[in-house]
Backbone as CSV, one residue per row, in Angstrom:
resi,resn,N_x,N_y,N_z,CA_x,CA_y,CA_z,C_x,C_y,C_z
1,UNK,13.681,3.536,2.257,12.327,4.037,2.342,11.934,4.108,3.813
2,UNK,10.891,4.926,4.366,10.401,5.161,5.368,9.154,5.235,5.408
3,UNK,8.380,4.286,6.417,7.273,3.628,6.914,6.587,4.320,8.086
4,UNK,5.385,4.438,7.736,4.767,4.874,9.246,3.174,4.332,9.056
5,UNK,2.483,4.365,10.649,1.379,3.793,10.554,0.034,5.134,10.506
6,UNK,-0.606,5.185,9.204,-1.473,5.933,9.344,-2.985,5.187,9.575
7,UNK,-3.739,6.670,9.868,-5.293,6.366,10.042,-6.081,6.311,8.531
8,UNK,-7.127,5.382,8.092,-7.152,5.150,6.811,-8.843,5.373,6.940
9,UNK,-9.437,6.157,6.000,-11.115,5.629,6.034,-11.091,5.277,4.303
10,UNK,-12.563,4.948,4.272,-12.901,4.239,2.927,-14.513,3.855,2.741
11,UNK,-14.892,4.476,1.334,-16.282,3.986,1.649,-16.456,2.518,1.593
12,UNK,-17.363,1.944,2.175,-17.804,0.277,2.400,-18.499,-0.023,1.244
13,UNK,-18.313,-1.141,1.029,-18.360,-2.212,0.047,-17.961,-1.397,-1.498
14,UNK,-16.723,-0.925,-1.279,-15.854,-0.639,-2.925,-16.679,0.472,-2.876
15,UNK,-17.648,1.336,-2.821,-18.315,2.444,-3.529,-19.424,2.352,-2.974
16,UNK,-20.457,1.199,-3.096,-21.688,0.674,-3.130,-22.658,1.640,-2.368
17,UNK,-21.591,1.636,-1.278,-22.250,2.784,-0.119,-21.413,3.747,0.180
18,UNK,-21.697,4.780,-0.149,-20.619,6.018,-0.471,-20.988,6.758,0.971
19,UNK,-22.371,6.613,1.529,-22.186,7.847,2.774,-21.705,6.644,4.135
20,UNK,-21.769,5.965,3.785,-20.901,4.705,5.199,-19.315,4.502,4.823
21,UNK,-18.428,5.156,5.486,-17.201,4.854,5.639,-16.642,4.336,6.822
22,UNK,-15.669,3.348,6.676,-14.930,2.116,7.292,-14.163,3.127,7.785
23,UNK,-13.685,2.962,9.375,-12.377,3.798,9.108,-11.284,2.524,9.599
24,UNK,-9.969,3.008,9.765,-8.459,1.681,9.675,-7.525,2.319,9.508
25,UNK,-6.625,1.657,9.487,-5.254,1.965,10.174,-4.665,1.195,8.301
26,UNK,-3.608,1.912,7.934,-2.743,1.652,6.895,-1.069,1.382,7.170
27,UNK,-0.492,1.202,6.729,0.928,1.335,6.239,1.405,2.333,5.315
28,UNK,2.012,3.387,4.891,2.496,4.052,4.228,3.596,4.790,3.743
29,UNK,4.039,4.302,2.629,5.914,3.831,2.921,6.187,5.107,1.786
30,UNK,7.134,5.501,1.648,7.929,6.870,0.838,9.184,6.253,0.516
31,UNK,8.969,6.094,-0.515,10.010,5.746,-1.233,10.765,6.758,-1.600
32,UNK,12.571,6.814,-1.461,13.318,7.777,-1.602,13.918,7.406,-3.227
33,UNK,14.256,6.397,-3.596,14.310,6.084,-5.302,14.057,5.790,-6.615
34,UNK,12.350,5.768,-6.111,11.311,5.871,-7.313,10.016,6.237,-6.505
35,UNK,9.580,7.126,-7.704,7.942,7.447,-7.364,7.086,6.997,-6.705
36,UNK,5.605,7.341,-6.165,5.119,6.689,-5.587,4.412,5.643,-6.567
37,UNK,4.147,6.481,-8.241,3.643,5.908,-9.087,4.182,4.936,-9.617
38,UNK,5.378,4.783,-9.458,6.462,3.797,-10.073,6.472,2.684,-9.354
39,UNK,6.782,2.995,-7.959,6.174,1.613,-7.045,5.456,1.395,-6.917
40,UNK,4.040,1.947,-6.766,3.230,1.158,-7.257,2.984,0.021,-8.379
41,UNK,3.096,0.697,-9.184,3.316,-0.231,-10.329,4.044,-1.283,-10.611
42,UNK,5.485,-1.466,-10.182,6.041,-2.269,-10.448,5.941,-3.182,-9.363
43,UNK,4.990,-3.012,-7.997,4.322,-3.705,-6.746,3.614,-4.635,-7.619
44,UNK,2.513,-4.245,-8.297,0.980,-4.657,-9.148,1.853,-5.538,-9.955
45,UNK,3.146,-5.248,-10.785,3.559,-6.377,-12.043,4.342,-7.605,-11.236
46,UNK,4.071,-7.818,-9.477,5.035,-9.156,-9.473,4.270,-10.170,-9.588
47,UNK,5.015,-11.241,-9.721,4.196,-12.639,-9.837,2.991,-13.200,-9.281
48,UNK,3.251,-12.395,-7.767,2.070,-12.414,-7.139,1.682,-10.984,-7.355
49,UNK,0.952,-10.616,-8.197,1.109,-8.604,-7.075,0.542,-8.415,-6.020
50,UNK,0.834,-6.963,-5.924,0.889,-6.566,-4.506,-0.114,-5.368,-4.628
51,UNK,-1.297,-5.348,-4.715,-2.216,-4.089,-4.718,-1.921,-2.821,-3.544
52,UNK,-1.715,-1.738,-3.364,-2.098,-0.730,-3.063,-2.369,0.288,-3.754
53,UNK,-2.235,1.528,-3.467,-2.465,2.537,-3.759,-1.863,3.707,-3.420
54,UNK,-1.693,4.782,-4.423,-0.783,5.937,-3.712,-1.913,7.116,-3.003
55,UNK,-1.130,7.767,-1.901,-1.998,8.429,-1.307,-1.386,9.558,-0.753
56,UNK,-1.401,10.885,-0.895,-0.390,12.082,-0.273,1.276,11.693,-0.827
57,UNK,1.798,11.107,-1.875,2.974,11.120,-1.906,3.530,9.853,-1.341
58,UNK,2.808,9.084,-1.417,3.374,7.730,-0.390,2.130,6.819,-0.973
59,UNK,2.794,5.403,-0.745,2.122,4.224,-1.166,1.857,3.710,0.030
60,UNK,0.362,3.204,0.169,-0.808,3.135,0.902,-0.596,1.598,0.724
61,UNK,-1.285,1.095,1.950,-1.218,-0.438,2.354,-2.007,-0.378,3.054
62,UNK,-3.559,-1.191,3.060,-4.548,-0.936,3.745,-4.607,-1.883,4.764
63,UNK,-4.614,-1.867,5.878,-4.700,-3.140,6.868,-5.407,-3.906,6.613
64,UNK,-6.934,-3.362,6.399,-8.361,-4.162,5.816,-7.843,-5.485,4.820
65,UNK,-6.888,-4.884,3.982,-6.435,-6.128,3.023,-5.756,-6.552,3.089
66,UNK,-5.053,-7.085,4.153,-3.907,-7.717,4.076,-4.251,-8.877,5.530
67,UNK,-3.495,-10.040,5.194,-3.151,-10.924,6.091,-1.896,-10.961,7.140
68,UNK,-1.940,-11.442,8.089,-0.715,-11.049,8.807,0.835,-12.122,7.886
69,UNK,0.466,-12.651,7.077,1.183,-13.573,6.468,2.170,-12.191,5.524
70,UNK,0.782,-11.285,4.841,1.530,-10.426,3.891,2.537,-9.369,4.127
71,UNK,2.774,-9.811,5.549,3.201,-8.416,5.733,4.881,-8.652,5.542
72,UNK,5.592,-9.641,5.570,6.973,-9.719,5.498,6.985,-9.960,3.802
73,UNK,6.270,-11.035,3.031,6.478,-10.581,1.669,6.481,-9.119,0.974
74,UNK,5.626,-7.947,1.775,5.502,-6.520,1.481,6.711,-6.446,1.641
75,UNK,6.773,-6.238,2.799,8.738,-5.773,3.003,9.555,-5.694,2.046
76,UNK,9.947,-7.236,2.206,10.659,-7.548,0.821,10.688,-7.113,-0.300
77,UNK,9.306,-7.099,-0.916,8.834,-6.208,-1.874,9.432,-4.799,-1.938
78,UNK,9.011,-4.409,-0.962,9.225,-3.135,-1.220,10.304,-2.531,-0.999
79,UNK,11.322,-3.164,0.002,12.841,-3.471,-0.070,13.401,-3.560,-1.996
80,UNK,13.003,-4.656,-2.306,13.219,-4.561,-3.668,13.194,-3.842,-4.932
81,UNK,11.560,-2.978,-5.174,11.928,-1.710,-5.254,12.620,-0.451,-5.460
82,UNK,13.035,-0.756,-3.650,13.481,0.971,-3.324,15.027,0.269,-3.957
83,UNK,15.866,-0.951,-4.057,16.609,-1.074,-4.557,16.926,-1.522,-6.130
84,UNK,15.900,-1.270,-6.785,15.800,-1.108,-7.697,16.051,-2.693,-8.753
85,UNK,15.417,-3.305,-7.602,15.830,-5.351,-8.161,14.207,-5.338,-8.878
């Protein structure tokens, strides 16, 4: 799979306020051996899951939500995945 860092906006507080948008920086990975819908999903069913979202063909990783802790369990994750574990 292949990773790059995009620019991310979003309205603030979940919806609440729809004409105020956050803007941020994402992660957004393309998976070459399953869907974006598929990884997603099977992200959301691990023990811990792993929330994102798909976005243009690629699964979205919002900086806003994540800790600098999450970012090597993502990997992995998503290493796992694209290899189909």
């Amino acid at each position: 799979c292949s990773v790059k860092v995009i620019k991310t906006a979003a309205p603030a507080g979940g919806g609440s306020l729809p004409a105020v948008e956050l803007s941020g920086f994402g992660a957004a990975v393309a998976f070459t051996a399953v869907t974006p819908a598929a990884a997603e999903k099977r992200l959301r069913q691990r023990p811990v899951p792993i929330i994102c979202r798909v976005q243009d063909d690629q699964v979205l990783f919002d900086s806003r939500c994540l800790n600098d802790t999450d970012v090597e369990e993502i990997a992995i994750a998503c290493a796992e995945v694209e290899r189909g574990l």
